[in-house]
C-alpha positions as CSV (number, residue, x, y, z in Angstrom):
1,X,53.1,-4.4,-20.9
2,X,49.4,-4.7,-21.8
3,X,47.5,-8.3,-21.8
4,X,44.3,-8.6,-24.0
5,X,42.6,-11.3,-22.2
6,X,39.8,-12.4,-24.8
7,X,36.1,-13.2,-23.9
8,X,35.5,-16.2,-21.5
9,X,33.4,-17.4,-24.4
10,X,36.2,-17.2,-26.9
11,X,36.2,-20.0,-28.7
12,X,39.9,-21.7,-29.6
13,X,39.7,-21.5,-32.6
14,X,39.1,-17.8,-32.7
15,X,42.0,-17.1,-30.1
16,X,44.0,-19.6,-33.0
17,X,42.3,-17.4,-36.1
18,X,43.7,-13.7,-34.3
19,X,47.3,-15.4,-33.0
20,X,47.8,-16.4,-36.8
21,X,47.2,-13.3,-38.3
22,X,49.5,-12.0,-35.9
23,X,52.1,-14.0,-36.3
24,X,51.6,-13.0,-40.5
25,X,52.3,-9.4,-39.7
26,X,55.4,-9.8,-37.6
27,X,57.5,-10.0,-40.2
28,X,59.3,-7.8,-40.9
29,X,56.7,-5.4,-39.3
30,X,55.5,-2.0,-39.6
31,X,56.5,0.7,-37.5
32,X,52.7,2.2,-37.0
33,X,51.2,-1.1,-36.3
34,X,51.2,-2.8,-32.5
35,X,53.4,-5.9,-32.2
36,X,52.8,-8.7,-30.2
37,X,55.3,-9.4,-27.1
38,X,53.5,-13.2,-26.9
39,X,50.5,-14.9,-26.2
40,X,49.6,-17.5,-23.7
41,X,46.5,-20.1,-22.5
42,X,46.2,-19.9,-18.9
43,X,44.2,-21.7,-16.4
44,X,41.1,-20.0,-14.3
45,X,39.7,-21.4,-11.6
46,X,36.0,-21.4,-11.4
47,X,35.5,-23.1,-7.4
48,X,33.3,-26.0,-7.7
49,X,32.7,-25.5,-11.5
50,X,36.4,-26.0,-11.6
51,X,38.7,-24.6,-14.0
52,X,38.3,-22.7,-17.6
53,X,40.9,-21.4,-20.3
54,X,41.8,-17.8,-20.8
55,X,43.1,-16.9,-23.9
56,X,45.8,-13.9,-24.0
57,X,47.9,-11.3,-26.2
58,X,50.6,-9.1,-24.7
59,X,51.3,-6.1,-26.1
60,X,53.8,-3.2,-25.3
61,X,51.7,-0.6,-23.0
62,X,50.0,2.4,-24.3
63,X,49.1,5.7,-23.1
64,X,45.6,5.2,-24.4
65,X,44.1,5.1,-27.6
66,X,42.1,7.4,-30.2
67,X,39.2,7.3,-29.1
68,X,39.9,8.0,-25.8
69,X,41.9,11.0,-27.1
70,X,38.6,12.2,-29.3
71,X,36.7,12.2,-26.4
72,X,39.0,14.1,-23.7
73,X,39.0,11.3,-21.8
74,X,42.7,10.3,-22.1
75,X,44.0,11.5,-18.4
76,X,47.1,12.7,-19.8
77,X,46.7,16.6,-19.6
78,X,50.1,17.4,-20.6
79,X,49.7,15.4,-23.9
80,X,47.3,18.5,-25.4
81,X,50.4,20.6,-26.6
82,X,51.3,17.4,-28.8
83,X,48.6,16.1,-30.3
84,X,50.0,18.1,-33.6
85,X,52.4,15.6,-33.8
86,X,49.1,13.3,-35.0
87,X,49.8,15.3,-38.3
88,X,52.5,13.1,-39.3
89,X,51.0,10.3,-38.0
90,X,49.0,10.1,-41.4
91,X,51.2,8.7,-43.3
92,X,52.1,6.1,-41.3
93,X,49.0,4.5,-40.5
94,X,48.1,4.5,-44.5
95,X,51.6,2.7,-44.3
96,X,50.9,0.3,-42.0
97,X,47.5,-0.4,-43.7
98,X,49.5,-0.4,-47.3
99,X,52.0,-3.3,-45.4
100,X,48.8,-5.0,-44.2
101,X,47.1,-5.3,-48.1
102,X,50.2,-5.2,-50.0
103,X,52.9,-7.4,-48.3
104,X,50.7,-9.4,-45.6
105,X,47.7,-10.1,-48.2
106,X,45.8,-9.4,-44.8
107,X,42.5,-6.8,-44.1
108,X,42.3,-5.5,-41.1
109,X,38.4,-5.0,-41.0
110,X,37.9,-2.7,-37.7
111,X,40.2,0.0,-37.9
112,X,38.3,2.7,-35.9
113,X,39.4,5.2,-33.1
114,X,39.8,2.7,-29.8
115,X,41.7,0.1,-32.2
116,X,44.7,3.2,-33.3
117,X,46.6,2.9,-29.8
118,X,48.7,6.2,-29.0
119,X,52.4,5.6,-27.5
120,X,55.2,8.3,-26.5
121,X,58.1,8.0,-28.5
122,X,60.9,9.2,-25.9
123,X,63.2,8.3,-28.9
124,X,61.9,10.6,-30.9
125,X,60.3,13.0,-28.9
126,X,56.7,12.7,-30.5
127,X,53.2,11.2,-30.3
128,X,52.9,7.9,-32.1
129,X,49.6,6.1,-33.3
130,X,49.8,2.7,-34.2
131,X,47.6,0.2,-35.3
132,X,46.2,-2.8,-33.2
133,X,43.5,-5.7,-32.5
134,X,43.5,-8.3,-35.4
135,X,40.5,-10.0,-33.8
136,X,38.7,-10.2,-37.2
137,X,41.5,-9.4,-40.1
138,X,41.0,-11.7,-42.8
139,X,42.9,-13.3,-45.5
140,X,42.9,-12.1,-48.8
141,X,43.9,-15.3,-50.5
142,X,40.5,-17.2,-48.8
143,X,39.1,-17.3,-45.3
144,X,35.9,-17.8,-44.0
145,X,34.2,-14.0,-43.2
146,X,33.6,-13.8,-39.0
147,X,31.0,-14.7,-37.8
148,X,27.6,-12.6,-38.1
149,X,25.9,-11.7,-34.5
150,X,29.4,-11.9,-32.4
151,X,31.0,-8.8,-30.3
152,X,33.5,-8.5,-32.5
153,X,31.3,-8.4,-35.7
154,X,28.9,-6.3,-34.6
155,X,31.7,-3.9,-33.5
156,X,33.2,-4.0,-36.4
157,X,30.3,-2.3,-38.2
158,X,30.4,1.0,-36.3
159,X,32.9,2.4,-39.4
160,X,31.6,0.3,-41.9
161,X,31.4,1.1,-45.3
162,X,27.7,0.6,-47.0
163,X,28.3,-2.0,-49.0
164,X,30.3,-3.6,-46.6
165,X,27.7,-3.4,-44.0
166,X,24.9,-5.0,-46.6
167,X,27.5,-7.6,-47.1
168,X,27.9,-8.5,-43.4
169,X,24.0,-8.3,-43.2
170,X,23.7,-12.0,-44.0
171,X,21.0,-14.2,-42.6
172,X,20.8,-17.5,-42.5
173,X,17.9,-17.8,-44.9
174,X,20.1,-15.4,-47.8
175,X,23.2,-16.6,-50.1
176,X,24.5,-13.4,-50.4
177,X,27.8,-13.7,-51.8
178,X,31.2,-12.6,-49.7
179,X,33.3,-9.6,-50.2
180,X,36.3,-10.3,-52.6
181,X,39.8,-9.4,-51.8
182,X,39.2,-5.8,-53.7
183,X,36.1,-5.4,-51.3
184,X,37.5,-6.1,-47.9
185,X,40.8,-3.9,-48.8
186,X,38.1,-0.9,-50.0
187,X,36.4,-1.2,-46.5
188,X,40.0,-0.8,-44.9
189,X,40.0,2.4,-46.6
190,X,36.8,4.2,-45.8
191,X,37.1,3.2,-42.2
192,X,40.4,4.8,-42.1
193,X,38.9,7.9,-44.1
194,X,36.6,8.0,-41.4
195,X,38.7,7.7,-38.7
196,X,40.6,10.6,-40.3
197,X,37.7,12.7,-40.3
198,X,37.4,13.2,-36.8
199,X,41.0,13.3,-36.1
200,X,41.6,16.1,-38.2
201,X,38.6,17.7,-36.5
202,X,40.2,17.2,-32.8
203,X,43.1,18.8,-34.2
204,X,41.6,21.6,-35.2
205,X,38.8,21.5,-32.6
206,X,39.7,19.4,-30.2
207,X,36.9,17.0,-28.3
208,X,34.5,19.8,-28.8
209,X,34.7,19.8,-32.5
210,X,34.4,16.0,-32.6
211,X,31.3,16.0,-30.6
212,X,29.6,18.6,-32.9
213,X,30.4,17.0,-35.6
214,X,29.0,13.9,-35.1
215,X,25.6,16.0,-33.7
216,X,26.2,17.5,-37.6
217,X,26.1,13.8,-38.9
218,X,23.2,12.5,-36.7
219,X,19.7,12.2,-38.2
220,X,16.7,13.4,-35.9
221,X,12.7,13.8,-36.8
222,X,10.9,14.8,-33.9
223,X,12.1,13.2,-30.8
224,X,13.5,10.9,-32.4
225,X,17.2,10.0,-32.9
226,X,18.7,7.8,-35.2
227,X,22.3,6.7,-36.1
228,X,23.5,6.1,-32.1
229,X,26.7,4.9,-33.4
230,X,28.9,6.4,-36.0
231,X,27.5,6.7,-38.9
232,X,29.0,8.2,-42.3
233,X,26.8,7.4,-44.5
234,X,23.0,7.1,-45.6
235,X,22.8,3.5,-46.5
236,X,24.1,3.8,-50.1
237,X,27.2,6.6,-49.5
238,X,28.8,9.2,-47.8
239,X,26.3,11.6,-46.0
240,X,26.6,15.2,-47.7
241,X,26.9,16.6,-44.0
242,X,30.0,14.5,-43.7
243,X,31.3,16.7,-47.0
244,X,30.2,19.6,-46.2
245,X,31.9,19.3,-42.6
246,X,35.4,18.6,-43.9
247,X,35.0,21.6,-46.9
248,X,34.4,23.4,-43.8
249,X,37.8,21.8,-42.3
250,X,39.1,23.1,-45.6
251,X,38.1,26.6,-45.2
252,X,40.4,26.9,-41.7
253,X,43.1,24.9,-42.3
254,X,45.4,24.5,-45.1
255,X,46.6,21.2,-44.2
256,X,42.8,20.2,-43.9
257,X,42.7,21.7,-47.5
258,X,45.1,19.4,-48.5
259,X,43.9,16.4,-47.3
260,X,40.2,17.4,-48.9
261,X,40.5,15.3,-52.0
262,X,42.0,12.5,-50.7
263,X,39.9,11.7,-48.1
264,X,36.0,12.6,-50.8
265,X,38.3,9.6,-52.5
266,X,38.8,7.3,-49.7
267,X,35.2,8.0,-48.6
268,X,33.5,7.8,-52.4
269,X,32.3,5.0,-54.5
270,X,33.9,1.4,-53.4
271,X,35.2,1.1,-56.8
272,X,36.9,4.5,-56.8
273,X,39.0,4.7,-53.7
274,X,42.8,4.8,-53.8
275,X,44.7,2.3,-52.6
276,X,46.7,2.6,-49.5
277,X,50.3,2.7,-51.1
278,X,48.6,5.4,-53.5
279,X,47.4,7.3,-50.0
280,X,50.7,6.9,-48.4
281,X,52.3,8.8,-52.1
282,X,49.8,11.9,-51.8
283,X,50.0,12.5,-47.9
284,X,54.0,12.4,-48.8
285,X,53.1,14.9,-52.2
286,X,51.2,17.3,-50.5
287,X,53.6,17.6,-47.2
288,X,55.1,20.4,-46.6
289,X,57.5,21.7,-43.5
290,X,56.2,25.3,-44.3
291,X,52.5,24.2,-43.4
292,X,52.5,22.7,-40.2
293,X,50.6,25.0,-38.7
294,X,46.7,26.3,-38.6
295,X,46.3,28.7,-40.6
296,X,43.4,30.5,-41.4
297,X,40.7,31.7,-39.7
């Protein structure tokens, strides 16, 4: 097992916000997203400041998680001849994300690379990426948005969307108005496009190809560096380097080439991008046994 002990200054409320959402998605579950063993309040002590509350999730124990993977920095050596299992991992996480909008009328908010936790399926004999930490998943049917200037909030703006990010840019002098329900479940989508991205350039890459292609992505004048996280897009959309990046995926792979359209889509206007059950029908559409491998070159 795994225990997520939150931040010391977690407040109860938020410990109660995340075990709720948690409990929504239990049932009946998804298959590519992490369940919850249970969760507990414990008791620290502090010596002569006495004693504080810890607030804790247990969850079934990983090997790691995607970002780890993206960087080489997983420390399981003898996972590299599976990582082509992560192909048919696609569909499930757009299933799992499809359960979340769909059946649990929940978005999830920070899907990126360390929050897709990898497991090995001994059952099946395969690599298995699953979805986890519901720290800031919202409900679509009316909840307060996180709060602005937190951990959690400010990591959840790594992946962001653009118009997400402008929405989460709130003051307290501005009245900007909070995502709707279509909004938040459009933000799901581009982070998962962009997780995407960069999986399907480790797979054909590895950690190499990842690194160079968010050098491809970053914007430098002079000595000067901007973007120092993850950043798809210039402020309005998605950065032409990001296309031009996977038509070059396109070019070497054909399963890359069949993912192309789909992920322009799930990284395009907010208004335009599929839905998750319409991502889950495609990825199933285009499979095909006879292309599992890489291709050209």
């Amino acid at each position: 097992m795994a225990i997520k002990k939150l931040k010391a200054r977690t407040l109860a409320d938020h410990f109660l916000q995340e075990y709720k959402s948690l409990l929504k998605i239990t049932e009946p579950g998804h298959p590519s997203i992490v369940q919850t063993i249970m969760a507990y309040i414990g008791e620290e002590e502090m010596g002569a400041e006495g004693s504080i509350q810890s607030f804790n999730f247990v969850f079934p124990l990983a090997l790691g998680n995607l970002k780890e993977l993206l960087r080489g920095s997983l420390g399981f050596p003898h996972l590299s001849a599976r990582v082509e299992d992560l192909w048919g991992e696609l569909e499930g996480l757009a299933g799992a994300v499809a359960y979340l909008h769909d059946h649990c009328r929940t978005a999830h908010r920070d899907i990126k690379p360390s929050n897709i936790l990898l497991y090995d399926d001994r059952g099946a004999s395969q690599l298995k990426a699953k979805i986890a930490d519901f720290g800031i998943a919202i409900n679509l049917d009316g909840a307060a948005l996180h709060t602005p200037g937190t951990m959690e909030y400010l990591s959840a703006v790594n992946y962001a969307a653009p118009e997400m990010r402008k929405a989460l840019q709130t003051t307290h002098t501005s009245q900007k108005k909070p995502p709707n329900p279509q909004e938040l479940t459009s933000g799901d989508i581009w982070k998962l496009g962009a997780v995407w991205v960069e999986l399907l350039t480790y797979l054909l890459s590895g950690s190499q190809g990842v690194e160079n292609f968010r050098d491809s992505i970053t914007v430098k004048e002079g000595n000067l560096t901007s973007d120092a996280l993850t950043r798809f897009d210039d402020g309005d959309k998605v950065k032409q380097e990001v296309l031009d990046w996977l038509a070059s995926l396109s070019m070497r792979s054909s399963r890359a080439a069949e993912m192309h359209g789909l992920l322009v889509k799930m990284l395009g206007d907010a208004g335009s991008r599929p839905k998750a059950s319409d991502i889950v029908n495609e990825i199933r559409r285009v499979s095909d046994p006879v292309s599992s491998y890489i291709i050209l070159h």
